[in-house]
C-alpha positions in Angstrom: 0.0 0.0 0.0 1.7 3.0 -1.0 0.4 6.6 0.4 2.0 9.7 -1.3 1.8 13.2 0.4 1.2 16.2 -1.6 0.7 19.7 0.0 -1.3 22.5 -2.0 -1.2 26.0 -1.4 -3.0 29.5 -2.9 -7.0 30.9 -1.8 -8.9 28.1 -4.0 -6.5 25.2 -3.7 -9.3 23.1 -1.6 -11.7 23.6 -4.2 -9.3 22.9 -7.3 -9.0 19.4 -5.1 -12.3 19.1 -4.7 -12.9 19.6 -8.2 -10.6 17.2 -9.2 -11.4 14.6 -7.0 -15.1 14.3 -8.3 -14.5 15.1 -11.7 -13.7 12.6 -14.6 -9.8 12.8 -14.1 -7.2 13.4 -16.8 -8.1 10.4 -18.9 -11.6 9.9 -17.9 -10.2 7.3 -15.0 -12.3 8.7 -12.4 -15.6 6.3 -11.9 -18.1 7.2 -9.7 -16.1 9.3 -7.2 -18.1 9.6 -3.3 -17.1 9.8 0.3 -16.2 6.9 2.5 -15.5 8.7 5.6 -14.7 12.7 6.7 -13.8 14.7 9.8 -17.6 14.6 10.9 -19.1 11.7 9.5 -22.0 13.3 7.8 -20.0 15.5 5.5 -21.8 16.7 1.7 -20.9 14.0 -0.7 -20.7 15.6 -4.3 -20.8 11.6 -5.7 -24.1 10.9 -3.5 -26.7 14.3 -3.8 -28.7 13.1 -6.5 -31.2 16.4 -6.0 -28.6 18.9 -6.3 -26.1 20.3 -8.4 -22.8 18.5 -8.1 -20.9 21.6 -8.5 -23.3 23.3 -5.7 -22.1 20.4 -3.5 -18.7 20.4 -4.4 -18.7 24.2 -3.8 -20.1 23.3 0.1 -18.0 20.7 0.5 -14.4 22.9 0.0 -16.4 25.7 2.0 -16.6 23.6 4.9 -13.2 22.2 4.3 -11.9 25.6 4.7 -13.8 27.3 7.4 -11.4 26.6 10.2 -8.6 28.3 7.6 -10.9 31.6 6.6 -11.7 32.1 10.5 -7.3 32.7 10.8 -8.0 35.6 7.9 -4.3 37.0 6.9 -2.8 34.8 9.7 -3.6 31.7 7.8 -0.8 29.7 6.5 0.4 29.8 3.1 0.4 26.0 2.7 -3.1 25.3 3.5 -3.6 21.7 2.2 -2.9 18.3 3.2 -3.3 15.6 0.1 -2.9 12.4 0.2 -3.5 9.2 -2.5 -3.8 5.6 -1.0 -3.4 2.7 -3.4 -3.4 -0.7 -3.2 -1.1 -3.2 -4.9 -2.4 -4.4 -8.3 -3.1 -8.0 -6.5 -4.3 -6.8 -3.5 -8.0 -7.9 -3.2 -10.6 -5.0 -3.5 -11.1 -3.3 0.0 -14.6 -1.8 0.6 -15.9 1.0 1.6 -16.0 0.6 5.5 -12.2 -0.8 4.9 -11.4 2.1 2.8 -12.9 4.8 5.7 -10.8 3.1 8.2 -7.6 2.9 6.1 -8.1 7.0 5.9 -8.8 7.3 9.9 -5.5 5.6 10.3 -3.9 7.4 8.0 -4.8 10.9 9.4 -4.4 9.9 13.3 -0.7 8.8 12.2 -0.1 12.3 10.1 -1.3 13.8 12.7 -4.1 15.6 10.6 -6.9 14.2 13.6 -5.2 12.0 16.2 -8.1 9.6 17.2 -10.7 11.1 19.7 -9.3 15.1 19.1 -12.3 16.5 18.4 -11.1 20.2 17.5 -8.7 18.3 15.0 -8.4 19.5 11.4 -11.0 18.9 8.6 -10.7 15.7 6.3 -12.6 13.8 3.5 -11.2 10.2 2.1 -12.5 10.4 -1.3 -13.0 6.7 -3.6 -13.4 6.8 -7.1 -11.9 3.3 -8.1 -11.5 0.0 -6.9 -7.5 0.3 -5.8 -7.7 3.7 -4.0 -8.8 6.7 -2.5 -7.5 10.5 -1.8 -7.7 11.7 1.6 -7.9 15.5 1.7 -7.5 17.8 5.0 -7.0 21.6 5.6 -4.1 21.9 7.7 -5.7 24.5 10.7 -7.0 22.8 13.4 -11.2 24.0 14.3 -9.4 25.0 17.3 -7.1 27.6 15.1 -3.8 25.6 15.9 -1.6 24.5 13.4 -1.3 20.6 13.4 1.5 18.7 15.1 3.0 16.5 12.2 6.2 16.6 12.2 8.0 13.7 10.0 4.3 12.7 8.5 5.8 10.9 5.5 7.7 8.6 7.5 4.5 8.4 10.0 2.0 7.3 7.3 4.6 4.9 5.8 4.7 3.0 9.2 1.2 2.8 9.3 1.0 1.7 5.6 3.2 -1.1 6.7 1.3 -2.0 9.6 -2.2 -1.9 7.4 -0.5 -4.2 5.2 -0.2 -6.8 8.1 -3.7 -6.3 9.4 -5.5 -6.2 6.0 -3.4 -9.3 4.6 -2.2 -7.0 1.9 0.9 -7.0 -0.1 3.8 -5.7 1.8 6.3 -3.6 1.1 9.7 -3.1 1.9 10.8 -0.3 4.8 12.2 2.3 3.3 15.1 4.4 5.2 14.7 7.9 3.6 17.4 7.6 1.0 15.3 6.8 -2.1 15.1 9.1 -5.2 11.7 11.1 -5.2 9.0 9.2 -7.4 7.6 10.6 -10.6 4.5 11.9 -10.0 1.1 10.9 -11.4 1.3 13.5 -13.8 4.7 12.7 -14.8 3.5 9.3 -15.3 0.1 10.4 -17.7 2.8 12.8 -19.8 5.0 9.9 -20.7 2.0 7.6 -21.1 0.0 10.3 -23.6 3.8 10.7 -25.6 4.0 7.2 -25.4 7.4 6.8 -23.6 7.6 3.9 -21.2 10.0 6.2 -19.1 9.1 10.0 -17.3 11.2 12.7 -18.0 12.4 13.0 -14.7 13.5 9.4 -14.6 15.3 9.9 -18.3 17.3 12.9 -16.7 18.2 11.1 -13.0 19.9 8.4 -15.6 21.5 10.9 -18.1 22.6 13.1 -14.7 24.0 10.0 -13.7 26.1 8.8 -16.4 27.3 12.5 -16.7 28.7 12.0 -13.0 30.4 8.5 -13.7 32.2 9.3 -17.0 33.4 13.2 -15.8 36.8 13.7 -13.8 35.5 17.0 -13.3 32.7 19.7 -12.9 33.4 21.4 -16.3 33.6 18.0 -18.2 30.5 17.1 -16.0 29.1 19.9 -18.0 30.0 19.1 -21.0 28.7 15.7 -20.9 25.7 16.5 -19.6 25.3 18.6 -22.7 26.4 16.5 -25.1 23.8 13.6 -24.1 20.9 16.8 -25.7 20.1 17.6 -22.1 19.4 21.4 -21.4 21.2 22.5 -18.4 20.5 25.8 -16.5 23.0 27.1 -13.8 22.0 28.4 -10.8 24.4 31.5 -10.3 25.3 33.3 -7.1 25.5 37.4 -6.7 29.4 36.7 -7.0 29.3 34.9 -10.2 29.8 31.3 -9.2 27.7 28.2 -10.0 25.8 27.2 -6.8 23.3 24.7 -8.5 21.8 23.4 -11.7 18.9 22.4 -13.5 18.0 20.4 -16.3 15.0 19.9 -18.9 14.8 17.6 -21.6 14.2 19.3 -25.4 10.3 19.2 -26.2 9.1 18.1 -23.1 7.3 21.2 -22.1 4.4 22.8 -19.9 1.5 24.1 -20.7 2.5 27.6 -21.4 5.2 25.9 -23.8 8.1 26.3 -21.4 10.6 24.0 -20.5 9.8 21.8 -17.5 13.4 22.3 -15.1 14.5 19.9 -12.7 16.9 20.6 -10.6 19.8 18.2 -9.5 18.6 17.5 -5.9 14.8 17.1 -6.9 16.1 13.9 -9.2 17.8 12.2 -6.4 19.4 13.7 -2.8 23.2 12.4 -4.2 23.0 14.5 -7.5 22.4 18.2 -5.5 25.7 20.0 -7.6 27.2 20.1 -3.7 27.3 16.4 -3.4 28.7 15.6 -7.0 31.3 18.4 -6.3 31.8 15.8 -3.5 31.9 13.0 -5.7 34.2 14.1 -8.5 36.8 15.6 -5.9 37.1 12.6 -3.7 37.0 9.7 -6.9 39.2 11.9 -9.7 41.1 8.8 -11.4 44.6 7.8 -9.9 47.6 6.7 -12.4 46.5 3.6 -13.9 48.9 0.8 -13.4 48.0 -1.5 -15.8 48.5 -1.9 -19.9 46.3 1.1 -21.6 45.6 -1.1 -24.5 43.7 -3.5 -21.9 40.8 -1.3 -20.3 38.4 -4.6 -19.3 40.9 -6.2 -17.7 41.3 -3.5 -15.3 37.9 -2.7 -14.4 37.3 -6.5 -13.7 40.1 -6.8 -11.9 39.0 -4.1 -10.1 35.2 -5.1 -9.6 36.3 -8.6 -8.5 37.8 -7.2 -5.7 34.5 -5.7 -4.4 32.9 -8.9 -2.5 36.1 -9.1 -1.0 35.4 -5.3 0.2 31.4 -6.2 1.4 32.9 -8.9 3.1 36.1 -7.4 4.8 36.5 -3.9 4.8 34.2 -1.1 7.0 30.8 0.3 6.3 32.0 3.0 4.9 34.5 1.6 2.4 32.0 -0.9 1.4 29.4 1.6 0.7 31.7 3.8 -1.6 32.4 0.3 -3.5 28.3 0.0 -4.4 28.6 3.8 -5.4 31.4 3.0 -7.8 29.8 -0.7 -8.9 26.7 1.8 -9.6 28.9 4.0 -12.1 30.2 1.1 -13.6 26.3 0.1 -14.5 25.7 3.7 -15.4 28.1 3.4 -18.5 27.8 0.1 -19.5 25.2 0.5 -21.4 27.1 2.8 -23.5 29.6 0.4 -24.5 27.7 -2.1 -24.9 26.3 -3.3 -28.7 22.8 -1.9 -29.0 21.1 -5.3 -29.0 21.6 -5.5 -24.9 21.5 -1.5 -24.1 17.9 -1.7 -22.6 19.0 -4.6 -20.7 21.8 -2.9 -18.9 19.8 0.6 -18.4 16.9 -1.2 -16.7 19.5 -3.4 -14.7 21.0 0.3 -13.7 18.4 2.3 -12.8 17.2 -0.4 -10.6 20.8 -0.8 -8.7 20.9 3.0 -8.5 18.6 2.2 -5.2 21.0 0.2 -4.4 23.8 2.7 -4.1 22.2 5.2 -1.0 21.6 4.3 2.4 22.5 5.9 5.5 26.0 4.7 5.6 28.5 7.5 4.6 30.3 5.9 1.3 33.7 6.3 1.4 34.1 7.1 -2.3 38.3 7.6 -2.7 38.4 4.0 -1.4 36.9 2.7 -5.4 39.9 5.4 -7.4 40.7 2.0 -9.6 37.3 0.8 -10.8 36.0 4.5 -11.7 39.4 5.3 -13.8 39.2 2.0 -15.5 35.4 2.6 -16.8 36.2 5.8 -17.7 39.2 4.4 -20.0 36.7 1.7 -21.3 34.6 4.6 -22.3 37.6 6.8 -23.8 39.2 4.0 -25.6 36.5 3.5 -29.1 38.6 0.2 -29.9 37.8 -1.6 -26.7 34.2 -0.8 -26.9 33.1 -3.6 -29.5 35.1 -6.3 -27.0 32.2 -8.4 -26.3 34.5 -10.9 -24.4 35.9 -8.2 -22.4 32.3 -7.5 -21.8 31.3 -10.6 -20.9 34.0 -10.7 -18.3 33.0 -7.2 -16.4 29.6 -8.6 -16.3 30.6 -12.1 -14.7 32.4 -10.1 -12.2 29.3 -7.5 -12.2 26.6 -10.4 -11.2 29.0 -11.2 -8.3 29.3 -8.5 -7.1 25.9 -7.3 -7.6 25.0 -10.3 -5.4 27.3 -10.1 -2.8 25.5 -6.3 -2.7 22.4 -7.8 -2.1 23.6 -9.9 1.0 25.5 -7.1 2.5 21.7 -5.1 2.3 20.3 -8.2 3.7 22.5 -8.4 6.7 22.2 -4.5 7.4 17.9 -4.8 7.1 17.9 -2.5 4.1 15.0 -3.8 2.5 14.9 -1.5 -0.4 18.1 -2.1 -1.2 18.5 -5.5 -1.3 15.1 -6.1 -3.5 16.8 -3.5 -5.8 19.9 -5.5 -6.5 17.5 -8.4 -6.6 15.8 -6.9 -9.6 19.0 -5.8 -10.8 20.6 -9.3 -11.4 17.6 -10.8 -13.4 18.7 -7.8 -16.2 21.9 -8.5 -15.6 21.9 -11.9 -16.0 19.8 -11.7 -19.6 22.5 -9.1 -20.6 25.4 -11.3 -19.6 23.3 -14.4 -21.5 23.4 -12.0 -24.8 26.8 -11.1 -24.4 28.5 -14.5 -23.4 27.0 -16.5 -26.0 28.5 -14.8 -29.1 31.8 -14.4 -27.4 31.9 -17.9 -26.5 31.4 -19.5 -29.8 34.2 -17.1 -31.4 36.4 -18.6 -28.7 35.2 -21.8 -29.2 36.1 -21.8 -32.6 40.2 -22.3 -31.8 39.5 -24.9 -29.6 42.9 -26.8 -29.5 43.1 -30.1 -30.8 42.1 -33.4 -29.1 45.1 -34.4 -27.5 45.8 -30.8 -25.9 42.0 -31.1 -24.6 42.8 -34.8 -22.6 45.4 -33.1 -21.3 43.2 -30.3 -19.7 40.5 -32.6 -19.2 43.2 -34.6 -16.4 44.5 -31.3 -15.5 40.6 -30.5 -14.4 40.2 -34.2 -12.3 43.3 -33.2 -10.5 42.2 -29.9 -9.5 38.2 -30.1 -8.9 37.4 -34.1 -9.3 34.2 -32.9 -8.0 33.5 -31.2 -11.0 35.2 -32.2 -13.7 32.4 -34.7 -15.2 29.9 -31.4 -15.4 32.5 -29.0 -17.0 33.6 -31.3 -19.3 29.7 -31.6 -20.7 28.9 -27.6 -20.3 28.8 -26.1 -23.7 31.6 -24.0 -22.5 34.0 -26.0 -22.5 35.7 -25.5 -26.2 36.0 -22.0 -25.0 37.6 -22.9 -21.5 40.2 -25.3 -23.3 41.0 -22.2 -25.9 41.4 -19.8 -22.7 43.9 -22.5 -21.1 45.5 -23.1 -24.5 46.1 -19.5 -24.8 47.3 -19.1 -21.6 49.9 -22.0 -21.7 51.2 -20.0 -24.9 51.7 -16.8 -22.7 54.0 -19.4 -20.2 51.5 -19.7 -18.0 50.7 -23.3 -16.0 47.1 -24.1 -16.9 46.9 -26.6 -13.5 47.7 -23.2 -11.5 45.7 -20.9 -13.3 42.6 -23.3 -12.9 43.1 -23.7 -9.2 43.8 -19.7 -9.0 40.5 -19.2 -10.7 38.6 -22.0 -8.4 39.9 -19.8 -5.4 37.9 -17.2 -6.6 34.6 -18.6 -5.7 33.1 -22.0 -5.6 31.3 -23.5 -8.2 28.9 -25.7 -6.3 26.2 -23.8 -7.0 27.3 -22.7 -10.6 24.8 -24.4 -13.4 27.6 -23.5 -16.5 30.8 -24.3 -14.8 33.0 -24.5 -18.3 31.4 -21.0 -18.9 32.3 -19.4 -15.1 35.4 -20.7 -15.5 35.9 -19.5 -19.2 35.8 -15.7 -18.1 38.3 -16.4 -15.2 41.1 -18.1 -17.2 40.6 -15.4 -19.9 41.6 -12.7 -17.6 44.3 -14.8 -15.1 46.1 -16.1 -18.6 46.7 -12.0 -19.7 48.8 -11.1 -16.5 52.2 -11.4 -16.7 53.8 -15.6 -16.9 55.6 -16.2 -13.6 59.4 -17.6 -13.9 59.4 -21.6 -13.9 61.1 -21.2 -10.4 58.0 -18.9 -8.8 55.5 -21.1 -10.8 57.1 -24.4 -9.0 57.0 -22.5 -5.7 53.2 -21.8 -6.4 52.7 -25.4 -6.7 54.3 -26.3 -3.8 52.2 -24.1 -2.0 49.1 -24.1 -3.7 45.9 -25.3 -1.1 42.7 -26.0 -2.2 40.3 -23.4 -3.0 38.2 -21.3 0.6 34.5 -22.1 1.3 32.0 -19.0 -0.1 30.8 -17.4 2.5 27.6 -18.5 4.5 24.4 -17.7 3.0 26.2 -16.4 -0.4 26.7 -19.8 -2.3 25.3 -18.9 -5.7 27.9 -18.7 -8.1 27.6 -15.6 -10.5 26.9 -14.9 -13.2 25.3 -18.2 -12.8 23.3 -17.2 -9.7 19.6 -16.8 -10.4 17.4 -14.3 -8.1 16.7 -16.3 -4.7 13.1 -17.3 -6.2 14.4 -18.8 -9.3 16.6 -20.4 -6.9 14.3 -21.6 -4.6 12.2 -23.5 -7.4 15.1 -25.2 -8.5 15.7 -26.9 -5.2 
């Protein structure tokens, strides 16, 4: 059940409501609207006064809404109404009316509007005109002339939402902490519908803002990229010339006095105020990459691998500046990635950007590597079209992305960890997309019978346990090319298979071959250890750690825990 609080203000903003409330809506959605409860019980129902003149009623109706507000004359406040929609989930059963009238009682005790048994509270109507919800609408002066007491109200009606939920049997939602991007509003949503975009405008900007952030390694380039995506950008200047804020409008998407509809930075999401990404940019700007130019992807894996390690080990804060930076790194894929899989990755991104805020104070200089070496996959035009090199980030992506989702889990943010839930399912069809094609151009220089025996003992030495399913995945021409390549570059294909087992299990992994695959690929391109080091290795080499408890899913073959849970 999700309640949404909207405050109106100016002389005939309770009858604009009022008017709104009983008339046919914007799309003719509105079906016999009427009261289900109000302040007194027996206030005029519009919907239900078949001898009189609906407008007539409706015109009583905001009167008597606002009588307590006309009495304070100029002392009345400027904000003078209280809105706010109800809806049930789409497979929520359909309440009643005598459930719906006690939903809005509960509602406005918990606001504060009219705290059960004040008589002299403020005036209210809970207004139905469809199956899944209702608007509750209150003047916000007391019939005593007070102001009322509703301090935090959001978070008050959310906790009774939850607590409805419970009592009603209704769908329940997640507990939300404060840190979630503001919702596009109802009209937002009929805009996009009527220009038929799937997506609002404000939502399109939070993601182009976004990308903006992760790709600049400053505020000017920030800018520039912002612009170059076709966004409008406004700054906010101070009396002294500098740049204390920004806005932004998409081209074409105007108002109805033709005028471009701003946004500023902070109303898209609290992180993107100009302050914070100041923040942001200052505390991330790239350090001197150590590895090969030429080899972006390597990089950034190697960097995003390391990021369960950081859930797992490291502080709050450092692990919350490593879901920041995994964030930016799902930001940009989609633009280097081939067009086919774009949507996949933006959907997968925008539903991780939840993913990325909480309380926890991210320590952002902490993830200097990963951002640097997305930036250079985005710089470097050759490396885009590496769909292997893709395929690898997003193997290391889907782990990490899951390891997110337990660290949410084991800190109760429940917002958070359904986003990353939601994330890996797009992730995963991306990765599916992706792999495939790159596999079977690997698999094409498989090496040659005798070389794959070899392997094939190499693998019933080092995982026994395992060996029969890799050898059947589909995958496995490309794993033998990876360790054939490899053993070119001087490296010993026994070690680099039990270095890539240490990595993570792969109990739980349904495409071993193919897990395996991306591993090798990226282990086989560092440097070949001397024969001495690489006999010292094997000397020393133990068999692979246990995955941590509750976390045994192997990505990128780890399904979402439902999918999961059908499969056992």
């Amino acid at each position: 059940m999700i309640p949404k609080i909207i405050l109106g203000k100016g002389a005939r903003a309770t009858r604009r409501l009022i008017g709104y409330l009983y008339g046919p809506g914007r799309a003719n959605e509105h079906t016999d609207p009427h009261l289900v409860a109000s302040w007194n019980g027996f206030a005029p129902d519009p919907g239900r006064s078949p001898h009189r003149s609906p407008k007539s009623v409706e015109d009583q109706l905001a009167a008597q809404l606002d009588q307590p507000v006309k009495m304070l004359g100029d002392k009345a406040p400027a904000t003078t109404v209280w809105h706010c929609p109800v809806r049930a989930a789409p497979e929520d059963p359909i309440l009643t009316d005598a459930q719906w009238a006690d939903i809005a009682r509960r509602i406005v005790a918990a606001a504060g509007i009219a705290p059960e048994g004040d008589e002299e509270a403020c005036r209210w109507v809970a207004v139905r005109h469809a199956d899944d919800h209702i608007h509750i609408a209150a003047t916000l002066v007391r019939q005593d002339g007070r102001r009322p007491h509703r301090d935090h109200d959001i978070r008050a009606v959310q906790r009774e939402a939850r607590t409805i939920e419970v009592d009603l049997g209704l769908r329940r939602l997640n507990a939300g902490d404060g840190t979630a991007a503001k919702r596009p509003t109802s009209k937002e949503h009929f805009k996009a519908k009527r220009q038929a975009r799937s997506v609002t405008t404000r939502e399109i900007l939070r993601m182009r803002v976004r990308q903006a952030v992760a790709a600049a390694s400053s505020e000017t380039e920030f800018f520039a990229l912002l612009e170059a995506t076709g966004v409008n950008v406004r700054p906010k200047t101070g009396p002294s010339g500098d740049i204390l804020g920004f806005s932004v409008a998409l081209p074409g998407d105007v108002n109805k006095h033709g005028e471009p509809v701003w946004f500023s930075g902070s109303t898209l999401a609290g992180d993107l105020s100009l302050p914070k990404i100041r923040h942001r940019l200052t505390t991330t700007s790239p350090e001197h990459i150590t590895a090969r130019p030429a080899d972006p992807w390597h990089q950034a894996t190697a960097a995003t691998e390391r990021i369960p390690d950081h859930l797992t080990r490291s502080n709050d804060h450092i692990a919350q500046g490593q879901l920041v930076a995994l964030g930016g790194v799902l930001d940009l894929l989609p633009l280097t990635a081939p067009a086919a899989v774009r949507a996949e990755l933006e959907r997968a991104a925008a539903l991780f950007e939840r993913a990325t805020r909480s309380r926890i104070t991210a320590d952002l200089d902490s993830a200097r590597a990963l951002r640097g070496s997305i930036q250079t996959i985005l710089r470097t035009p050759t490396a885009r079209g590496d769909g292997a090199g893709l395929a690898m980030l997003l193997d290391a992506a889907l782990i990490a992305v899951a390891f997110a989702r337990h660290w949410h889990r084991t800190r109760r943010h429940a917002q958070q960890e359904a986003a990353a839930e939601q994330a890996l399912v797009h992730l995963q069809t991306a990765y599916a997309q992706i792999a495939v094609p790159a596999l079977d151009d690997l698999a094409r220089r498989a090496p040659g019978i005798p070389t794959k025996h070899r392997y094939a003992r190499h693998l019933q030495q080092t995982v026994p346990e395992h060996t029969e399913r890799i050898l059947r995945d589909p995958a496995w021409d490309a794993l033998a090319t990876v360790l054939a390549d490899a053993e070119a570059a001087g490296h010993n294909p026994t070690t680099l298979l039990d270095q890539a087992l240490r990595q993570r299990t792969l109990d739980d992994a349904r495409n071993p071959a193919r897990t395996l695959t991306w591993r090798i690929h990226r282990l086989g391109q560092r440097r070949a250890p001397s024969p001495h080091t690489q006999a010292a290795m094997a000397r020393s080499t133990t068999r692979r750690p246990i995955a941590p408890a509750n976390l045994t899913a192997s990505a990128p073959d780890l399904a979402p825990q439902s999918a999961r849970s059908r499969r056992r």
